[in-house]
N, C-alpha and C positions, 0 to 999 in steps of 0.2 A: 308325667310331670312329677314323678313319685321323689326326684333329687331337686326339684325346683318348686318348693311349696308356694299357695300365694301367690302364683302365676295371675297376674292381673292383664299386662301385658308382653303380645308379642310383634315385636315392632321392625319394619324392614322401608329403606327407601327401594327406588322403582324409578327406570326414566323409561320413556317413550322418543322415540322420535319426532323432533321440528323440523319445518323449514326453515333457512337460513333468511334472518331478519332481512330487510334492507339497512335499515339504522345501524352503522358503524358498534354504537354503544350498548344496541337490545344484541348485535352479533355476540359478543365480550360477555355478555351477561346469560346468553342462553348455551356460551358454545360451553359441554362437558369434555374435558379432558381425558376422565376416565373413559368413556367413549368414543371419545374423537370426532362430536361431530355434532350438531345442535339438539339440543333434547329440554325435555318437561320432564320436570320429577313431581314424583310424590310418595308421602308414607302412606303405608297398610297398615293399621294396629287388628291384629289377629287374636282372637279369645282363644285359650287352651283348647276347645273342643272342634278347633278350628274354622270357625266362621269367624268373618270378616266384622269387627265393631264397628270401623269407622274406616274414613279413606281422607286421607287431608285434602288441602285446596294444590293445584296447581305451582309450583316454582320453576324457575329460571334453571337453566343447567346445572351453573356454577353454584348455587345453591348448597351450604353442605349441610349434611346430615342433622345435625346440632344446631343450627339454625333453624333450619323446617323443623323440627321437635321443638324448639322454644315460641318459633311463630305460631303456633299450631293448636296452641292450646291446651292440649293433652295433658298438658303437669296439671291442671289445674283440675283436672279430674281423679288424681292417686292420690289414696292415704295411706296415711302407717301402717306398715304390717304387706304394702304391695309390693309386687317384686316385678320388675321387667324385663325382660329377655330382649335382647339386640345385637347387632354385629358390632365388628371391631370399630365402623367409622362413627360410631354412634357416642362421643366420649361429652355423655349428660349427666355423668353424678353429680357433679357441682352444682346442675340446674335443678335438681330432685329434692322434694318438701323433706323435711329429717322423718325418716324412720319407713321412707321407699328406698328399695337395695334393686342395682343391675346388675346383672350378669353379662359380660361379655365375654366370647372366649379367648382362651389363652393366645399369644403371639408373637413371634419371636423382636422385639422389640431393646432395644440399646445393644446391639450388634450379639444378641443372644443367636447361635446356631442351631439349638436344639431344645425341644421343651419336654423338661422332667416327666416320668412316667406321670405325675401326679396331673400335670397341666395337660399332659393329654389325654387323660381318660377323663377332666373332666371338660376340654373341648370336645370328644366325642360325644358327653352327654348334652352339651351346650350343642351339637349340630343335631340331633335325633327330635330335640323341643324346637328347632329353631325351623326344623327342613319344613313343617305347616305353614310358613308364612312365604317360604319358598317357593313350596308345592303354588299357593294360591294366588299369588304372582304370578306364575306360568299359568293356570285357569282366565285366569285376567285377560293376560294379552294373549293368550287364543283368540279372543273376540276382536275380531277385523277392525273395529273402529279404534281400538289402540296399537292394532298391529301394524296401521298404514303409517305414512306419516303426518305426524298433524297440522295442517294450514294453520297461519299466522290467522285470518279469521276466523278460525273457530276458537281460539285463545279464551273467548268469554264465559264458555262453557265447556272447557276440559274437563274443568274442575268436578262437574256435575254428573259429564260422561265419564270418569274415574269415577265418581262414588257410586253410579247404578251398576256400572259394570263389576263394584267388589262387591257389591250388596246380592247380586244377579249370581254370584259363586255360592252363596248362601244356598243357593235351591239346589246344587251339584250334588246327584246322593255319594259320588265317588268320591269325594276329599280327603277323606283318612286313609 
């Protein structure tokens, strides 16, 4: 984290599989399009040394990234001088207390074909800090009970079964 000082956090969403609602309007609201198909998401905020801080609550599919991070709480924990590391879908500086900095990486964006030598070495350093929160997403849903898919009853306590189960990656001695 020697190009990303200040690493306070590292931040990724995450969905899981649902069953599909009966409700016409919880369908719409759970189905993800990036997946194609009804899911629960949630964020991971991962510490440089890679264990898991926290694990958000529970959202609807359609839910985007920037929304869960404003619901969430999290801003309300960074001060000046912190730095956050996240993906492209993650477009929170406007939400951010003055004097927290994101990094997100480079992308080819307003019909750009190519990114400059400079944008890509520093996407490759943005994906070598970022691949820990990656890596622990995948320790995650190794564990059967987010691997299946999730009953619309059990909807009350996702929330709870995600954060034991990112807390539960803590004790992994393999993670780095």
């Amino acid at each position: 984290f020697a190009q990303f000082p200040n690493v306070r956090m590292i931040v990724d969403a995450t969905e899981v599989k649902a069953e599909k609602p009966h409700d016409i309007e919880a369908q719409a609201e759970f189905y993800s399009y990036y997946k194609s198909c009804h899911t629960i998401k949630f964020l991971v905020w991962v510490l440089p040394n890679g264990n898991v801080a926290r694990v958000s609550s529970a959202y609807p599919g359609s839910t985007s990234d920037k929304e869960m991070f404003l619901a969430c709480g999290w801003i309300d924990l960074l001060k000046p001088g912190d730095r956050v590391l996240c993906d492209k879908g993650f477009l929170i500086a406007d939400l951010l207390p003055d004097g927290v900095t994101v990094n997100i990486p480079a992308g080819l964006w307003g019909g750009k074909k190519q990114l400059s030598s400079e944008e890509a070495s520093y996407t490759r350093k943005m994906s070598s800090a970022r691949v820990h929160v990656e890596r622990i997403i995948g320790y995650m849903k190794r564990f059967k009970i987010l691997a299946r898919t999730i009953q619309f009853s059990d909807l009350r306590v996702v929330s709870k079964i995600a954060a034991v189960v990112g807390y539960l990656t803590n004790f992994q001695c393999d993670k780095l």
